[in-house]
C-alpha positions in Angstrom: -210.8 23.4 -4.0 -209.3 21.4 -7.2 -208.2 24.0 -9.7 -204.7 25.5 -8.1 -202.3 26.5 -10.7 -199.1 25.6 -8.9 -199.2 23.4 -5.6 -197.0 23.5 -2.9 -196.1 19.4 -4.1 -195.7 20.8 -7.5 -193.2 24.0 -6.2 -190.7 21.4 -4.5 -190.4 19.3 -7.8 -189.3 22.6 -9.6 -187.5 24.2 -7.0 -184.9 21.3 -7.0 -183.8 21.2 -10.9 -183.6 25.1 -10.4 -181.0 25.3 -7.5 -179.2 22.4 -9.3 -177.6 24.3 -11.7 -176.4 27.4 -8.7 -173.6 27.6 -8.1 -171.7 25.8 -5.1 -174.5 23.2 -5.9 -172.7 20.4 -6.6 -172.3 19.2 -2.7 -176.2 18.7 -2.7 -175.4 16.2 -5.4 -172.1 14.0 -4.1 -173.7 14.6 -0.5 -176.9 13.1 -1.3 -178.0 9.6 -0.2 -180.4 7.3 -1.6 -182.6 5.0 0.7 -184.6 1.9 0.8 -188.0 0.5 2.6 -189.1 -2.7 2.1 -192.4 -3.7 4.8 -194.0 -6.9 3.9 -197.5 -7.4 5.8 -199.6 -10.2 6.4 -202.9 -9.2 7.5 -205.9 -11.3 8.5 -209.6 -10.0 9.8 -213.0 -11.9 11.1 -215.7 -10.1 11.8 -219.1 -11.8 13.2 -221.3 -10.5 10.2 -222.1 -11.5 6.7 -218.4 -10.6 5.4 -215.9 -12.8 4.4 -212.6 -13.7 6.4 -210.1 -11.2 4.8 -206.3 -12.4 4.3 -204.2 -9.8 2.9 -200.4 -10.2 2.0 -199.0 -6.7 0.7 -195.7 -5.1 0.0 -194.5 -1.5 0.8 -191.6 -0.6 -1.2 -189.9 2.7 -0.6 -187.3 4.5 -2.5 -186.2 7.4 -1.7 -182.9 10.2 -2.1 -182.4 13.0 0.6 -180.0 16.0 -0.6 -177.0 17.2 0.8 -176.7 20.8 2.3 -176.4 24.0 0.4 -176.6 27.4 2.1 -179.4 25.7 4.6 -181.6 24.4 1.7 -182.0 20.5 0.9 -184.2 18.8 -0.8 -186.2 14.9 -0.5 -187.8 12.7 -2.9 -189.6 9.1 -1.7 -191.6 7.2 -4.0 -194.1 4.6 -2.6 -195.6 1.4 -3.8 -198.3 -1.0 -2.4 -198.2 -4.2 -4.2 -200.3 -6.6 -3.4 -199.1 -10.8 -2.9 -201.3 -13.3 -4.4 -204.9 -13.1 -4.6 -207.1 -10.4 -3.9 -209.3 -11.9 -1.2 -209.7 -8.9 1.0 -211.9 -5.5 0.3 -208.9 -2.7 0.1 -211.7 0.3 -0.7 -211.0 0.5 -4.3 -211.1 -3.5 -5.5 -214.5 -3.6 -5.2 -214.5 -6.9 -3.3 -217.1 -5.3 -0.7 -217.9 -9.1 0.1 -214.9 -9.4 2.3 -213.7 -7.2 5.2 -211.8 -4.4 4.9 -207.8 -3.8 5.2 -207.3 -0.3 4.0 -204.1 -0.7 1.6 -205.2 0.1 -1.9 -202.4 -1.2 -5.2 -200.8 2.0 -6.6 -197.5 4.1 -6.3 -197.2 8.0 -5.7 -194.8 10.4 -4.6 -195.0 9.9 -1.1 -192.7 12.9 0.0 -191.1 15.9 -2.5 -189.8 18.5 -0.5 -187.7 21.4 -0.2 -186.5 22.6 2.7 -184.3 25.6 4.5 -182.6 25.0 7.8 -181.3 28.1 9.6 -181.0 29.7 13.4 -184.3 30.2 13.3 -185.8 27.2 12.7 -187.3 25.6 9.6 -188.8 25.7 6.7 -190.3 23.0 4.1 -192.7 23.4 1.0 -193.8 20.2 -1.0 -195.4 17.2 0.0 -194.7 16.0 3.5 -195.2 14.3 6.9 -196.2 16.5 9.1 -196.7 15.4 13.0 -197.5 17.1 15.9 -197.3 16.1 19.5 -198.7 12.5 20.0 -200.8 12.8 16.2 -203.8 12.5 18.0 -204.8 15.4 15.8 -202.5 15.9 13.3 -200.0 12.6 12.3 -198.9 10.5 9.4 -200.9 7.2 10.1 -197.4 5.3 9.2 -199.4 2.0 10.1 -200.9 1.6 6.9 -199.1 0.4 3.5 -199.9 3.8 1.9 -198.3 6.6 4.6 -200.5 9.5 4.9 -198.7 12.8 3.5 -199.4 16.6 3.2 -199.0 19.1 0.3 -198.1 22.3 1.8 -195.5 24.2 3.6 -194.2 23.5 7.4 -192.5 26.5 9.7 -191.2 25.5 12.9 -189.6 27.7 15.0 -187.1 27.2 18.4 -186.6 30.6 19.4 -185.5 29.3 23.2 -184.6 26.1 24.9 -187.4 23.6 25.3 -189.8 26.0 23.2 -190.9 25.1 19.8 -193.7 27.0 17.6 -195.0 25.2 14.6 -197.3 26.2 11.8 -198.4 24.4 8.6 -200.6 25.4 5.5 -201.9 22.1 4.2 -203.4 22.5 0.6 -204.0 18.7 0.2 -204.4 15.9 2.6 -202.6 12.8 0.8 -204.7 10.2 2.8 -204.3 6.3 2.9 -206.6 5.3 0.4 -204.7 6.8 -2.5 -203.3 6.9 -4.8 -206.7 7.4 -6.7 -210.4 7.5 -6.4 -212.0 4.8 -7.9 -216.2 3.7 -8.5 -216.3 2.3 -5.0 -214.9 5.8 -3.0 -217.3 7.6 -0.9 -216.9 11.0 0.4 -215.7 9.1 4.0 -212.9 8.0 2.3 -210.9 10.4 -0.5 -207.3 9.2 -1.5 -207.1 13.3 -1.8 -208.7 15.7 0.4 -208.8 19.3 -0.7 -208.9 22.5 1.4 -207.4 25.4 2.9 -206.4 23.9 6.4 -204.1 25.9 8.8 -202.6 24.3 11.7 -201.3 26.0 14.7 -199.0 24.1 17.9 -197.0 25.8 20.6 -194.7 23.3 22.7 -192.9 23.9 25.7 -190.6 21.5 27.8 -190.1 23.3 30.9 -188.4 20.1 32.7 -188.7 16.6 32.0 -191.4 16.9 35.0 -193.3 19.4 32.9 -194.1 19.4 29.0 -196.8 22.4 28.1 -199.1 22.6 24.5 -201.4 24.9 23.0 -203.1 24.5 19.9 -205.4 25.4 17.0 -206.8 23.6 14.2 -208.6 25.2 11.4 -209.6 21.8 9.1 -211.3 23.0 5.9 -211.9 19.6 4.4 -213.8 20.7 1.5 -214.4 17.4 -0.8 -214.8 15.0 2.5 -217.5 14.2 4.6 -217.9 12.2 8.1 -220.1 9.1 6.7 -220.9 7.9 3.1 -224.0 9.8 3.2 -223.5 12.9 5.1 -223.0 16.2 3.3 -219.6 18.1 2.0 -217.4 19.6 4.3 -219.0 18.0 7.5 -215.4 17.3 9.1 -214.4 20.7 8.3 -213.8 22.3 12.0 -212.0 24.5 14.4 -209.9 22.8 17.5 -208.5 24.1 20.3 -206.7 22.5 23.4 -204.0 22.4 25.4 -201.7 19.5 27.1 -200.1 19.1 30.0 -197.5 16.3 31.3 -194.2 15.1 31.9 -192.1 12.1 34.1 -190.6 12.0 37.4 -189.1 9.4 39.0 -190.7 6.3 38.1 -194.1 8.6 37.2 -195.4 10.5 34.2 -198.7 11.9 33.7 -200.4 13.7 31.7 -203.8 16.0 31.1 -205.5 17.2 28.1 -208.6 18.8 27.0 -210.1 20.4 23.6 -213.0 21.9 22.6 -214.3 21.0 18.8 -216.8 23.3 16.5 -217.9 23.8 13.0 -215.3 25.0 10.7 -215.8 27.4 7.1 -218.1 25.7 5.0 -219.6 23.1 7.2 -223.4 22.9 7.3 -223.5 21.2 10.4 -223.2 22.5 13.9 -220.7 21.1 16.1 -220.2 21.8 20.0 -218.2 18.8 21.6 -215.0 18.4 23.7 -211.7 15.8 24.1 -210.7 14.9 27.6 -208.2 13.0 28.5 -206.5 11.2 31.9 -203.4 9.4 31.8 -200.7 8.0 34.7 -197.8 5.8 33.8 -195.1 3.7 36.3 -192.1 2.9 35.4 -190.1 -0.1 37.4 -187.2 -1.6 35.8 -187.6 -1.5 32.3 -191.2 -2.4 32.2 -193.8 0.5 31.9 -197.8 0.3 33.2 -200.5 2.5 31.8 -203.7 3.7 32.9 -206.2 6.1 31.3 -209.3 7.5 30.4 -210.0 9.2 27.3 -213.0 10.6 25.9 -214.4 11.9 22.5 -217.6 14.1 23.0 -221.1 13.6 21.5 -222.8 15.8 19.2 -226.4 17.0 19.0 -228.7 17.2 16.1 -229.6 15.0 12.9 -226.2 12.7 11.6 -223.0 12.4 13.5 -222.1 15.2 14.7 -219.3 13.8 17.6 -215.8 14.8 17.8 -213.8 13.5 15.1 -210.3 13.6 14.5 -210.2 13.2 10.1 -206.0 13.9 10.3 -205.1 11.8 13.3 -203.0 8.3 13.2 -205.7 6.8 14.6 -204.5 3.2 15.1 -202.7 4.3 18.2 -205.5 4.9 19.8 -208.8 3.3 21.1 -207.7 0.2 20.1 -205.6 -1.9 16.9 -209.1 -3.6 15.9 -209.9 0.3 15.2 -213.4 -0.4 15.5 -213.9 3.4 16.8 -212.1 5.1 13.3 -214.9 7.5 13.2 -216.2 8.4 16.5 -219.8 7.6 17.2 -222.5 9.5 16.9 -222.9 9.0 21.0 -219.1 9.5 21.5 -216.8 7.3 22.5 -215.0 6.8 26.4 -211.9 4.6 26.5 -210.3 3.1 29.9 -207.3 1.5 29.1 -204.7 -0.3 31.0 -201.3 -1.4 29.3 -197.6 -2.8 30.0 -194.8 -2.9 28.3 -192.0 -4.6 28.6 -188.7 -6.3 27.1 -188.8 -9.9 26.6 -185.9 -12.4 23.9 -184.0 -9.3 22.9 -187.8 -7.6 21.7 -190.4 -5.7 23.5 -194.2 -7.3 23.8 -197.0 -4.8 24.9 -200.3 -6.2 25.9 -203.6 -3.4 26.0 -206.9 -3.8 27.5 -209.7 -1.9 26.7 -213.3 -0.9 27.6 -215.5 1.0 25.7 -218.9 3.2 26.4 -220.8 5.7 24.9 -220.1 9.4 26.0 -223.6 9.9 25.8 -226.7 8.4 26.3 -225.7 5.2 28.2 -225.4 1.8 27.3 -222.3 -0.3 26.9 -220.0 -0.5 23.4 -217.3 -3.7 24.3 -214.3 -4.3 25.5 -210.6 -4.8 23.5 -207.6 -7.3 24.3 -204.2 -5.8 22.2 -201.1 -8.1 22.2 -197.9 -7.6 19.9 -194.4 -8.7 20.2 -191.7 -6.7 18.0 -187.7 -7.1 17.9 -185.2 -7.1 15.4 -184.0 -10.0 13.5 -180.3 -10.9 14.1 -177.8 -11.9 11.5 -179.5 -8.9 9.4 -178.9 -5.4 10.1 -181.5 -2.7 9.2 -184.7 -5.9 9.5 -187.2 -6.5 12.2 -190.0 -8.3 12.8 -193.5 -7.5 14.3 -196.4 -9.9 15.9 -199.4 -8.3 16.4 -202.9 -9.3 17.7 -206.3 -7.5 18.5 -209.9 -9.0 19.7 -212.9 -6.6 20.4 -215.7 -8.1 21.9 -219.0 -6.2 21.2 -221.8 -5.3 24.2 -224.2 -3.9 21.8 -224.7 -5.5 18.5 -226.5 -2.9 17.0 -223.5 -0.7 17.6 -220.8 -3.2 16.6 -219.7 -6.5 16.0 -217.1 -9.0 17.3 -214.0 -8.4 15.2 -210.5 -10.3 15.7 -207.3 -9.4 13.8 -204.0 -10.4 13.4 -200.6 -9.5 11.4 -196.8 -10.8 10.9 -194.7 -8.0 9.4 -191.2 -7.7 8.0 -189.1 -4.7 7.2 -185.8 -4.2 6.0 -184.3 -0.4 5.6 -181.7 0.4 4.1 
C-alpha cells in the first residue's frame, strides 16, 4: 500500500511547527538539545566462492535535536547519513558491484527518527517515524548494527498500568529497512529500503520478580511489497505470530523459555505452519557470565521457503555475526550455542561458539567461532572502540560456504 495521503512520519513533521507557536511553547524550544553520532566502520568479508574479498570503510553520521516538555508532549528529529571512505570495493545492494561480497550499508541520508510524543500517568504515546523494540528484538527491533538503523513509520502506545506490567501496541505503516534510503536497478523484493503494509504489533510484559519475567505476544506482519527470496511471490513474509516467554535470574542463574507458533498472514499466497523454540541457562561467577542454548526456527512444507522467518528482527544478534542464517532455510535452522563474557583492560571481550543443523530433514549446516573485544577509549569522553571477529565453517557446501569476517569500529557521541 503506496498511496496514503498523510503518513504517520509525515503527521510528526507537521505536528511540531503547529504546537510551536501555543502558547507556553517556548520551554520546548530553550529546553531542547541537539545531539551528535559519529560511527566509523571498517568492514572486511571472504567468502570461499567466486566473489571478491570485500573491504568496506563507511561513516555514520547522526544529527539529531530532542524537545523539551510541554503539557507531556515532545518532539525528536535525527537525520542519518552513510558515507562511504575511499573506493567502492564491496557490493552494498544498490552499487551494483555484485562481483564482490556483500556488507549491507548503502550511501544516502534520510530522516532516521521524526516523532511526536505524549508522556502522561498512563503511559505513552508516539506518532512519526521511530525505533520501536520489543523484548530481546528477536521479532520486532531496530537492527542498530548496520550503518543505516532500521526505523518505523507509525504510532507506538505503551502502557504501565501496575508495577512490573507493561502493555505495548504499535501500528506500523512503513518498515524503514537497512537498505534505504532508496531502491535502486539492483533491489529485489528480498530486500526493499521501504516496506509497505498494515502491520499491527501486540506485546504484554510482566516482571513478577527478578526470578520471574512473563511475555505474550502477537504479530500481524502485512508486508505487502516484500517477499522471502528474490524470486518468491508478493507478500510471502506477510504472517501472524504468537508466543510467549518465560525467564528471569537468581542467584548466580538465569534461564529462560520461549516458544511461538508462525502462519500465513492477509494477503500471503503461501501456507505457513512452523514454530520457534527456544532453551537458554546462564551462570554468573564474578563478573564473568556463561551461556548455553538451543534455539530453533521451524521448517515449512510445500514448493519455496516456507520456514519461519523473522523479516523485522535485529538479526545479527542471533545465530551468529557471520549472519549466514539472515533468512531461515528452507529446512529450518537449530542453533547450540555456548558463550562467555567477561571484563578484560578496562573493556569487555565475548567469545560465541556455534553449531548449526537443519530442523528438518537431517544433515549438517557448520559450525561458527564469534570473538569481539569493546571498551571505551580514555582521554575522550563520549568514544569507544569495538573489535570484532566471526568465522563460519560450512558442513554442507551446497547449503553454504566458508565465510570469515572482521570489523574495527569507532564512535563518538555527543
Amino acid at each position: 500500500m503506496t498511496s496514503r495521503p498523510l503518513r504517520p512520519l509525515a503527521i510528526a513533521l507537521l505536528a511540531i511547527p503547529a504546537l510551536a507557536s501555543a502558547s507556553g511553547f517556548s520551554d520546548v524550544l530553550t529546553e531542547g538539545k541537539p545531539s551528535l553520532d559519529l560511527r566509523y566502520r571498517y568492514e572486511h568479508v571472504h567468502q570461499d566462492n567466486a566473489l571478491r574479498d570485500a573491504q568496506a570503510h563507511t561513516l555514520r553520521t547522526r544529527l539529531g535535536w530532542r524537545s523539551g516538555e510541554w503539557r507531556g508532549f515532545s518532539g525528536l528529529v535525527e537525520f542519518d547519513t552513510v558515507t562511504r571512505l575511499g573506493g567502492a570495493t564491496y557490493h552494498d545492494t544498490r552499487n551494483g558491484r555484485g562481483d564482490y561480497a556483500t556488507i549491507a550499508d548503502p550511501e544516502g541520508g534520510e530522516f532516521n527518527q521524526a516523532l511526536l510524543r505524549h508522556d502522561g500517568g498512563y503511559g505513552s504515546v508516539a506518532v512519526g517515524r521511530q525505533r520501536i523494540v520489543l523484548g530481546n528484538q528477536r521479532f520486532v527491533g531496530g537492527v542498530a548494527w548496520r550503518q543505516n538503523e532500521q526505523t518505523y513509520d507509525g504510532v507506538q502506545l505503551q502502557l504501565a498500568p501496575a508495577d512490573g506490567l507493561r502493555f505495548t501496541y504499535a501500528f506500523v505503516d512503513r518498515v524503514n529497512t537497512i537498505f534505504g534510503p532508496e531502491d535502486r536497478r539492483t533491489a529485489t523484493a528480498a530486500n526493499r529500503s521501504d516496506i509497505d503494509g498494515d502491520s499491527h504489533l501486540f506485546d504484554l510484559r510482566y516482571e513478577a520478580s527478578p526470578a520471574l519475567s512473563l511475555a505474550a505476544y502477537h504479530y500481524r506482519l502485512d508486508l505487502d511489497n516484500a517477499a522471502v527470496s528474490p524470486g518468491a511471490p508478493l507478500g510471502t513474509l506477510s504472517s501472524r505470530t504468537t508466543g510467549a516467554r518465560l525467564g528471569g535470574a537468581w542467584r548466580s542463574l538465569s534461564y529462560a523459555a520461549e516458544y511461538a507458533r508462525q502462519t500465513e498472514g492477509a494477503g500471503n499466497p503461501w501456507t505457513l505452519d512452523s514454530d520457534y523454540r527456544l532453551l537458554e541457562l546462564g551462570y554468573a561467577v564474578r563478573q564473568a557470565k556463561f551461556t548455553a542454548g538451543y534455539e530453533a526456527l521451524g521448517g515449512g512444507t510445500g514448493a519455496g521457503n516456507r520456514a519461519f522467518q523473522t523479516p523485522l528482527a535485529t538479526k545479527h544478534a542471533f545465530q551468529g555475526w557471520a549472519d549466514v542464517f539472515l533468512t531461515t532455510p528452507a529446512d529450518g535452522v537449530v542453533d547450540r550455542y555456548l558463550g562467555a563474557s567477561a571484563p578484560l583492560a578496562g573493556g569487555t571481550v565475548q567469545a560465541w561458539y556455534h553449531d548449526f543443523v537443519p530442523e528438518r530433514g537431517g544433515g549438517d549446516y557448520g559450525h561458527e567461532l564469534d570473538l569481539s573485544y569493546a571498551r571505551a577509549i580514555p582521554g575522550v569522553q563520549g568514544l569507544t572502540g569495538l573489535l570484532k571477529y566471526a568465522r563460519y565453517a560450512s558442513d554442507d557446501r551446497t547449503r553454504s560456504v566458508d565465510t570469515e569476517k572482521f570489523w574495527l569500529q569507532l564512535q563518538y557521541a555527543y
